[in-house]
N, C-alpha and C positions, 0 to 999 in steps of 0.2 A: 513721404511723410513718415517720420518716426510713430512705433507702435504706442500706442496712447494709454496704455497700462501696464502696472508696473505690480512687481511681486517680491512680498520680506522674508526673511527666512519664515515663517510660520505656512507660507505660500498663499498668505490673502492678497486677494488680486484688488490693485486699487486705478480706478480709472481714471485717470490725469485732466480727463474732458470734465469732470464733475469736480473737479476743487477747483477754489477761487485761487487769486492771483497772489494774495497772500499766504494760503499754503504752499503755494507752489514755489514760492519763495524759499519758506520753511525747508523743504524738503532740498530744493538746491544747495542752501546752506548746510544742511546734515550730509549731502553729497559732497559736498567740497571737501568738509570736512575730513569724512570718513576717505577721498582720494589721499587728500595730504596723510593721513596717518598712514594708511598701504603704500602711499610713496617713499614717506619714511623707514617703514618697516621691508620695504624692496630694498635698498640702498643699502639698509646694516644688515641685511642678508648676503648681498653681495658683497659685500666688504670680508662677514665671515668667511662666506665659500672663497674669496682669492688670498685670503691668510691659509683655510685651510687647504690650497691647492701650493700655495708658496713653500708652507711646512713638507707638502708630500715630495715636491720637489726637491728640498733640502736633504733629502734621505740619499738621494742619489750620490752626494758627495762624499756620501758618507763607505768607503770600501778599502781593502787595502790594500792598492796603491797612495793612498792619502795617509794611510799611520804616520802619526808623529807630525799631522803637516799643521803649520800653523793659523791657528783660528780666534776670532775676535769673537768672546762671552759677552751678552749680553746682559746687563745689569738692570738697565732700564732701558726704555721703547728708545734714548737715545746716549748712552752710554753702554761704552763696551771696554771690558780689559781682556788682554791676549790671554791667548790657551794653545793647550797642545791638544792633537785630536791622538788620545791612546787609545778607544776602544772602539772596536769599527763592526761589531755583532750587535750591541744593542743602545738601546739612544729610552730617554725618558721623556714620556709625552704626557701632557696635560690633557684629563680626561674627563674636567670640567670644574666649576666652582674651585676651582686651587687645587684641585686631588692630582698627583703626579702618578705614575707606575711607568715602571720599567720593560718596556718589550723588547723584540728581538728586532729586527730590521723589516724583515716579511711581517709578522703581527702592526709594527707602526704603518706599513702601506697601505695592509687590509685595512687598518684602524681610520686613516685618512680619508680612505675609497668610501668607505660609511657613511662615514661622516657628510662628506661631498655630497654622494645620489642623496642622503636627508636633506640637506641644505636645500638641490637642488630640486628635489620634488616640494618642499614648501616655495623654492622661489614660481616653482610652476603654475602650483596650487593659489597660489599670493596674484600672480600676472591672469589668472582667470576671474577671479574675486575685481582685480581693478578693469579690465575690459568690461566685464557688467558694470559696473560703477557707472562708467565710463558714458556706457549705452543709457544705462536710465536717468543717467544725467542730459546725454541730449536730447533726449525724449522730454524731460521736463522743461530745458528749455526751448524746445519746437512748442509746446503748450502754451508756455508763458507766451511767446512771442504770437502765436496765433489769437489769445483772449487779450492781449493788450492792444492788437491790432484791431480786434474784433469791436473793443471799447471803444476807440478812435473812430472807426467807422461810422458805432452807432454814435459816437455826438456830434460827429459831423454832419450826419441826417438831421438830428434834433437841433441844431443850429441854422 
């Protein structure tokens, strides 16, 4: 049987056996809720860290034996016009809200690597937030299904 109390960030302990079936309801609801938002929020995390793993990637290409090889600029997320690749020591990265700067090749990897272990200590951080969720989610409904059975029971006696 799931553990029958549950706890909010403030750490008050609430006992699942003592609310009616319409809190428990309640509280389902703000569970779901709050799953779907961390699921959401799982997914454009990931989306970030595999652009910013794609970008690190793309550095590679970047050496010279490639000088002068030809490469498609992108304009938009699906337009591109050709380019030549003349500079093969530094590349300009985007370093958040629209701010561009210019690094060296080793600075954009570091820059990349950063970025990633944050990405990837929130996606960690994010996957421990939804496994609780998760838990005192079926905790609440091991509850519900016990007191709604429990209902059944007793009017079946009183019948």
């Amino acid at each position: 049987m799931a553990d029958s109390t549950i706890a909010n960030k403030e750490q008050k302990v609430v006992n699942l056996s003592q609310l009616g079936v319409s809190q428990l309801e309640q509280i389902k609801t703000q569970l779901e809720e709050d799953l779907s938002l961390l699921s959401n929020s799982m997914q454009q995390l990931k989306a970030v860290q595999q652009r910013l793993k794609d970008s690190k990637e793309s550095l590679d290409y970047i050496n010279p034996k490639n000088s002068g090889a030809q490469v498609l600029v992108p304009l938009t997320s699906s337009m591109y016009i050709p380019g030549k690749l003349t500079s093969n020591d530094s590349v300009i990265v985007e370093i958040g809200t629209g701010y561009f700067v210019r690094k060296t090749l080793k600075d954009a990897v570091a820059f990349f690597e950063r970025r990633i272990d944050y990405v990837t200590k929130n996606l960690e951080s994010l996957q421990g937030g939804l496994i609780e969720k998760h838990k005192i989610r079926e905790a609440v409904l091991a509850t519900m299904q016990m007191k709604i059975q429990g209902g059944q029971l007793v009017q079946q006696k009183t019948s």
